[in-house]
Structure formats: structure tokens, C-alpha cells
N, C-alpha and C positions, 0 to 999 in steps of 0.2 A: 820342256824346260819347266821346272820348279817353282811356283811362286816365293818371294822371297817372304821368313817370317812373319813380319809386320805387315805385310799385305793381307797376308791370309787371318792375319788377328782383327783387322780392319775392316773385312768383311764380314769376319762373325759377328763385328761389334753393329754393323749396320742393318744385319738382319734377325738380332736380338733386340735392335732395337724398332723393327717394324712389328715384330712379334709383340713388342711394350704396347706401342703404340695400338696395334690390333686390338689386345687385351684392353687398354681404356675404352675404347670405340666399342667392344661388346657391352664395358660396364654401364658409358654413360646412354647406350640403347636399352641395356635393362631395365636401369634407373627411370628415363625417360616413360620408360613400357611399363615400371610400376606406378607411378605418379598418374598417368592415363587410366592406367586399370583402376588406382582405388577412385579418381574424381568419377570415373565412368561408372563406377559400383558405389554409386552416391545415395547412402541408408539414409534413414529416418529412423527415429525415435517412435515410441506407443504414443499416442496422446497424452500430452501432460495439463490435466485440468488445474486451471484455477478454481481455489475452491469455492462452490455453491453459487459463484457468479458467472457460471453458463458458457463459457470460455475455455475451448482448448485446442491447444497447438502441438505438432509432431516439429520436433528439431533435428537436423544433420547429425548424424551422432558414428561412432565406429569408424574404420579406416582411416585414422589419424586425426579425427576430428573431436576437441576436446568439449565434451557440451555437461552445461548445469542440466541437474536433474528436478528443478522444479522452480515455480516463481520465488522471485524474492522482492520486496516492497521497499523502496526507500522514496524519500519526499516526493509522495502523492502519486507514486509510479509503480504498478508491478512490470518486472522485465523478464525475460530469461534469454539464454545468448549462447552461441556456441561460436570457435573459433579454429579455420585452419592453415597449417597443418600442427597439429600433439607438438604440446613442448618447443614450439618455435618466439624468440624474442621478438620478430616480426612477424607476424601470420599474415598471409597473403588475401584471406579471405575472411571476416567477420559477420555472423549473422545474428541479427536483434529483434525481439519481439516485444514492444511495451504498449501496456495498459494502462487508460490515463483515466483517472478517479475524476479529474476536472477537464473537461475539454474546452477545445477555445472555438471561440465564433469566426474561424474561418474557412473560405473553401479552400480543396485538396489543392488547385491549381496556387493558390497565395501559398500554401504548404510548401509545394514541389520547388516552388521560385524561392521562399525561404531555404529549405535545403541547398538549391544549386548556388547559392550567394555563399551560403557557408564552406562549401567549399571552392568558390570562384569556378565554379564549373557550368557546365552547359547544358539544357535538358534537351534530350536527343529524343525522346520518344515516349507518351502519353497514352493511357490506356484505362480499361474497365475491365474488370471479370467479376462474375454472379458466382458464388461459392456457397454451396447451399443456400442462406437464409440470409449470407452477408452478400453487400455489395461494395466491392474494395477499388477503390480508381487507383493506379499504380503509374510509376514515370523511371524513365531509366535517365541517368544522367551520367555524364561522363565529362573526364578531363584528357583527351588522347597523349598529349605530352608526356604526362605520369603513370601513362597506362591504368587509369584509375578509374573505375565505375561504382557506379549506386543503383539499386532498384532500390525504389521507395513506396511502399503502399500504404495505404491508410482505407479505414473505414469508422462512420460514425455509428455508436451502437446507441441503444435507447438510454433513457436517465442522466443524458451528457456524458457518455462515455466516448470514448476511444479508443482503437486499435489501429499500431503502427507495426508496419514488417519492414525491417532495412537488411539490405545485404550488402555490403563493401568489399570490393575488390582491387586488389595494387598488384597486377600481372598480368601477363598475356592470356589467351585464353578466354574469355569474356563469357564464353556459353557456357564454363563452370556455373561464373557468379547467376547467371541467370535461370538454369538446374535450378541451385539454390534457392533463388528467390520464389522459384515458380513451386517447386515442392513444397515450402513452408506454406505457400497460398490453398495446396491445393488440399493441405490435413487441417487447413484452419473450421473449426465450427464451432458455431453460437445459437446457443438457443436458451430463449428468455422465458427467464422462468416463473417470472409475472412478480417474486418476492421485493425486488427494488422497486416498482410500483406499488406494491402493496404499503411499504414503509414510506412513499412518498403521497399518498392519500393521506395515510395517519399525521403524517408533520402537515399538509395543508389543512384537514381538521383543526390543529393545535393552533394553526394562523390563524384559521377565520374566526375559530372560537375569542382569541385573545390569552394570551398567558394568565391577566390578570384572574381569567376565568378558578384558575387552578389552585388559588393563592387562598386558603382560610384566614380571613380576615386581614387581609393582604400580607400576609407574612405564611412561610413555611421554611422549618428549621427540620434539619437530617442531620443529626450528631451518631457516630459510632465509634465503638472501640473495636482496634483490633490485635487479633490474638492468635496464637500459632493453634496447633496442634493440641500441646500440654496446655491449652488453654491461658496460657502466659501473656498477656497484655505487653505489648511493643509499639504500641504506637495510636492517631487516633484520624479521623476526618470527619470533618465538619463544612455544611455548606447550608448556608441562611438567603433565603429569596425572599423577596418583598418589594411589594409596589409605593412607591415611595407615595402616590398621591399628587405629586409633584405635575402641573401643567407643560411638559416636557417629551419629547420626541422619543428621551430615554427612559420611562418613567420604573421598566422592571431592573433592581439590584440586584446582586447577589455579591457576596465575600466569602472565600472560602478557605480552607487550610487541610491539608496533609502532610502528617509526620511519621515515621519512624525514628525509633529512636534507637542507640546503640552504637556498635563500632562505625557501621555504616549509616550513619543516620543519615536520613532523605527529608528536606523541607520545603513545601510547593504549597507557595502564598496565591490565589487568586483572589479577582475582582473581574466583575462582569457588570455591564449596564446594555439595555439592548430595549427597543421600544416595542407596544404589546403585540403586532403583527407579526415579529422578529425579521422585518425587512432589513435591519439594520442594528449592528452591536459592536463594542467594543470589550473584547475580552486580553487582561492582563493577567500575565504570570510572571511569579517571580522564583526561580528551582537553586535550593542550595541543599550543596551534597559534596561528598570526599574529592569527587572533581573541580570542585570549585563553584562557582555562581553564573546562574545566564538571566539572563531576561526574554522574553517573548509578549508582542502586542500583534492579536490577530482580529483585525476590523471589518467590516462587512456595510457597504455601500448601498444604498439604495436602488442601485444598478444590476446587484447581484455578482459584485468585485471583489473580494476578500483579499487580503491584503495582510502578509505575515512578515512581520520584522523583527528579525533574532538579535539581540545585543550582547554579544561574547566577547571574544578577542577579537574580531571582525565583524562589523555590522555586518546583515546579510538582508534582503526583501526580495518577497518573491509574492506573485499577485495570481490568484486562481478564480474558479468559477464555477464554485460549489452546484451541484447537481438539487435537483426538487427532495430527493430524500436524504440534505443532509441535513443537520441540528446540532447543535453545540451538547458536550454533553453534559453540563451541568441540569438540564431537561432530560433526565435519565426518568427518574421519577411522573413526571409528565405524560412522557411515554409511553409507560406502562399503564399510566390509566385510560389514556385513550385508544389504546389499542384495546385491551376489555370491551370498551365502549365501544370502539367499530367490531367487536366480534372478529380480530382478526387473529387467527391463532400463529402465526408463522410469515415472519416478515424481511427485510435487510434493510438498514438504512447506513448513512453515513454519519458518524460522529466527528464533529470539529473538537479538538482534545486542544488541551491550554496551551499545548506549545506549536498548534499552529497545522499540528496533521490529520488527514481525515483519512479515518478508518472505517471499512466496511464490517458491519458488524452484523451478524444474523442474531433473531432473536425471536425463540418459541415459548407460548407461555403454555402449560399444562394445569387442570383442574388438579390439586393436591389428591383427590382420591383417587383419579387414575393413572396416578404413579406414587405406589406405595414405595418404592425405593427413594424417588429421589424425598418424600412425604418423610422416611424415616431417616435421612440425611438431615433433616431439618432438627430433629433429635427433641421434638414437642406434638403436639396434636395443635398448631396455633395457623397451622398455613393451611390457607384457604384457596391463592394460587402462586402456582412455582415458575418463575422465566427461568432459562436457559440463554444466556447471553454469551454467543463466542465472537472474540476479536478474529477476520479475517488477513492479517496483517504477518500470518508467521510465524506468531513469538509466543505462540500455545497457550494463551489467557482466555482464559473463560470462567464463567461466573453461573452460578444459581443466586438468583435471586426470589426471597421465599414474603406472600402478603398473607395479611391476618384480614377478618372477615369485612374490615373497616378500609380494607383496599391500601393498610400503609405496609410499606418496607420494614422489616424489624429484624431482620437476618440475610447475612451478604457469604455465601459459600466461594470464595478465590481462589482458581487454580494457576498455576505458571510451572515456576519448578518445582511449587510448596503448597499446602493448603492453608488458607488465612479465613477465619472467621471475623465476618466483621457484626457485631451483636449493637443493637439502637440504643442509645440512653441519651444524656441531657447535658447541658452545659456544664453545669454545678458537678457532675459527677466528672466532666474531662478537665475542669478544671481544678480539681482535685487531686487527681492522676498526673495530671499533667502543670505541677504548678508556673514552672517556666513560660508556660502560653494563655496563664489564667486570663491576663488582663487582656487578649487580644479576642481569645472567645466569648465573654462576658461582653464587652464591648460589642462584638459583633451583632449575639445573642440579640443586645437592642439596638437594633438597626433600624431607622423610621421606617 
């Protein structure tokens, strides 16, 4: 007996669709069996150095994992970070590496209990690993509900630094995140390269000495013009230091000014006052430009507190803990004499800049006769010695700075995306140039 049509349609249809069904059930094992395979074929990156500050880390990179190819520095922080999986608006996995220019006076375990707060989570398990030269205490935290973990590691490096590894993870799986975290620990290496000590001798020389030490007759003025290429005058800076005399806490000044002038004119008013150990300072800026106007006051405690408050469209404060080798850089000048003076030919320290950030800065000085190039860059027979000044910070600024046999500055070589000559001259001559600002340089010029 013959099944009837719709029987026989009925049964095709129940075993096309086991066949559907089968077909998913291989897919979603492949998928599952790819997913496996790349977390289990879990790369790393070469070492990606931080530059010249002895610092470097391999990161997760390949098999869907989208990662930065080198540090980048924003407020007082170098980071780099990689996140998986490639192209996902959630990634299930995030990995972070930051360097901290100021570290804070805490232990790892106040660290790990601040982390577990921020995310209401709970630290499940503490630890230590020795990785070459570092010693990293580490803590795993977890939130079970959200299926959500952290490895967290930290280690302190010399000159008040810092190094932080975090790994986050929102999925199951957990021995991923911890792969993760434990790879990045185990490419991390440091080795110090004595140059941030070297530039934190020379700033303690300049404390014990006294600022006022450096001041000819308690006053020094640095006026320059500066000028492109074709030699075209665009702009100027000027900065006046002098020890008021004054029976005060505060007693060294300074006021200063930087302009560009043009479509894009740039105008950055400071004022500095700081006492002669420089245990303690108060430095203002005032930055107006096509963006509009900001303010910045970054103050320094006696404590060794610093204290930066941005006034924009948003107040903003943010409080750090400047290291032995930092210095404001209006002591640019300073610097370079006592580094002469200690014989040190190659150093790093940190610059406190007007608006409040401190940048690592290397700086080699050279005898002008044993570099006839950079000697001929100076484009006179007047330099007697030549610095080399590079911003650590990313944004490709670096400087020759050229002295005459009298030990002053009289030629500033700028590079970024352009080359700027900045040539020494005098009040009278920028305010010449410049008659729109005569009355504030003049003014300044006599500053008691």
C-alpha cells in the first residue's frame, strides 16, 4: 500500500530538515573550533620600545586581535592597548599597558583594592613574578555574575615611575584573559639606562646651588626672533628671569611671551614665580589661538604635589608627583649650564611645560668641533657648544640648541613638521617688529 502524497512530502520535509539542522550543528562546531584555535594560537607582537626610556613591551597582535603599533602619551601617560576580537563594537577582551611619568605613593595591594572598587568587584587572587630586572605584584579580580575578570599588575620603576599591565575580560573562558595577561608579563623588559639619573643629579645641583645663583645681576633676559626657512620673521619669544630681592618664599620671577603671527596666530602669555631651592612654584599660562582661549595654573607644594587646573569650557584639576628629574621649563637655559658644569654629556629629564605636562626630554650636548655638521648647521664659526634636545612625547620636536664661547644661547635650530630658526636679539628690536606687543615687552624688559 502506497503512502499517500502529503505523507510522503512530509517526510521529506522532516528530513531536510534534520539535514538543516545537522548542517548548523557542523557550522556552529567549526566556528566554536575557530574561535579555540585562534585564542590557542595566541601571538605576540616584536618589542615595541619606549623611546630611550628603557621600557619595552610585546602585545597580542594577529588572529583577530586589533593592536596599536607603538606608545602614545596623553596627560602624563604613555599607553599602548590592543583589543579582541578585530572589528567587534563590544570586544570581549582588552589589553593595556601604561606608563606613568608621576607615580603615586601607594602600595600595589591599596592599587588592587582601588581597582576592585571601581569595578564593585572582588579580588580573587594576589601574586608576585620577578621578570628580569622587574618585580611586578599582580591580582586577579573578578565579578562571577558578569562573567567578568581583571588581571592587574603593576610595578615601580626608578625616578618615580610606573608600570601598569591590565587585561579585561566579559566572557567565559577566563584562561584566555589570563594567556593574555601572563604573555604581556612575560615580554615585558626594563633596563635602566642611568640617563634619568643623570638629569636628576643635574636639577639637584641647580637646588642646592640656588637659582639665584645663575641670574647676572639678578636679572636674565632671552629675547629671539623667529623665522622660517626663507628666513622670514613670523613671530617672536621672549622670557625675563630675575630675583626680585624681595624677603619672600617666592623671591625668583619670571614673565614671558610667545607669538606667532598670521592666519594661524598662536599667543602664550606666562608668569612664573617659584622660590630659590625650587621646592615650590607657581606657574601661569594664558594660550590664545584660532581655537579659542584656555587658561592653565600648575603649582608645586612643598610636599612635592603639583597641582594642574585647566580653565576652558570646563574646569578640569588634576594633582601629580613630579619625579627628582623634573624642572619647569622656563630653566631650559639653566640646564644647559650646569650640565657643562657636571661634565655630563647625555642625560633625560622631565620638563614641566606652561600648560601643565611633563615631558621626557633627552638632551646631548656636543663640542661644536666634533660635529662639523651639525657646527655647519649653525651656519657661523660662533658655537662653541651644540645641544641636541628631543621631546619624548611623539610629536617629533626636537631642537639644536647652538653656545657661543661666553656659554649663552644665541641660536635655537626647531624641527616638527618645519624648520624654525630662532636667532637672540633684544627688546628694542622685538618691539620694533612686533609693535602690537611693544608695551608688554618693554615693560617686562624692566622687571625689578
Amino acid at each position: 500500500m502506497t503512502a499517500p502524497m502529503n505523507d510522503t512530502h512530509e517526510t521529506n520535509k522532516l528530513g531536510y530538515d534534520k539535514i538543516a539542522l545537522l548542517g548548523l550543528f557542523i557550522a556552529a562546531l567549526l566556528m566554536a573550533r575557530l574561535v579555540v584555535m585562534f585564542k590557542s594560537g595566541l601571538e605576540f607582537s616584536k618589542p615595541i620600545p619606549l623611546s630611550k626610556l628603557g621600557l619595552s613591551v610585546s602585545m597580542p597582535s594577529g588572529r583577530s586581535w586589533q593592536s596599536e603599533k607603538q606608545w602614545t602619551y596623553q596627560e602624563n601617560i604613555f599607553s599602548i592597548s590592543s583589543i579582541f576580537p578585530l572589528g567587534s563594537k563590544r570586544p570581549t577582551t582588552w589589553a593595556n599597558c601604561r606608563y606613568l611619568l608621576s607615580a603615586e605613593t601607594t602600595t600595589p595591594q591599596m592599587r588592587f583594592e582601588r581597582t576592585a572598587a571601581e569595578f564593585d568587584a572582588v579580588i580573587a587572587e594576589t601574586n608576585r613574578t620577578q621578570i628580569d630586572t622587574l618585580t611586578i605584584d599582580w591580582t586577579r579580580i573578578e565579578k562571577p555574575e558578569f562573567l567578568f575578570t581583571v588581571f592587574y599588575g603593576t610595578a615601580r620603576l626608578p625616578d618615580n615611575r610606573q608600570l601598569d599591565i591590565e587585561v579585561h575580560h566579559i566572557a567565559r573562558d577566563g584562561q584566555f584573559a589570563e594567556r593574555t595577561f601572563k604573555g604581556i608579563l612575560e615580554s615585558t623588559r626594563f633596563e635602566d639606562n642611568k640617563l634619568l639619573g643623570a638629569g636628576a643629579e643635574v636639577i639637584a645641583e641647580i637646588k642646592s646651588k640656588g637659582l639665584a645663583g645663575f641670574l647676572d645681576n639678578q636679572n636674565r633676559q632671552a629675547f629671539f626672533l623667529i623665522k622660517d626657512t626663507a628666513k622670514r620673521t613670523i613671530g617672536f619669544t621672549m622670557d625675563v628671569l630675575v630675583d626680585s630681592g624681595i624677603d619672600t618664599r617666592l623671591n625668583i620671577r619670571s614673565a614671558g611671551l610667545f607669538y606667532i603671527r598670521g592666519q594661524n596666530s598662536i599667543e602664550q602669555v606666562t608668569s612664573f614665580q617659584c622660590s630659590n631651592n625650587l621646592d615650590e612654584f607657581v606657574y601661569k599660562s594664558e594660550l590664545s589661538g584660532k581655537l579659542g582661549r584656555s587658561g592653565t595654573e600648575t603649582t608645586l607644594n612643598p610636599t612635592g604635589v603639583m597641582t594642574v587646573r585647566k580653565f576652558q569650557a570646563q574646569f578640569d584639576e588634576k594633582t601629580y608627583r613630579p619625579g627628582p628629574a623634573a624642572i619647569p621649563d622656563i630653566f631650559l637655559d639653566q640646564l644647559l649650564l650646569q650640565m657643562l658644569e657636571s661634565g655630563k654629556k647625555e642625560m633625560i629629564i622631565d620638563f614641566i611645560e606652561a600648560n601643565g605636562k611633563i615631558i621626557p626630554t633627552h638632551i646631548a650636548v656636543i663640542e661644536a668641533t666634533e660635529n662639523t655638521s651639525a657646527q655647519q648647521a649653525a651656519d657661523d664659526d660662533d658655537a662653541a657648544y651644540i645641544f641636541e634636545l628631543e621631546l619624548l612625547d611623539g610629536r617629533g620636536f626636537s631642537e639644536q640648541i647652538y653656545l657661543n664661547d661666553r656659554k649663552q644661547a644665541y641660536k635655537r635650530l626647531a624641527r616638527q613638521d618645519n624648520i624654525y630658526i630662532l636667532e637672540r636679539t633684544d627688546a628694542e628690536s622685538i618691539a620694533e617688529e612686533f609693535p602690537e606687543h611693544a608695551e608688554y615687552v618693554l615693560r617686562s624688559n624692566r622687571m625689578p
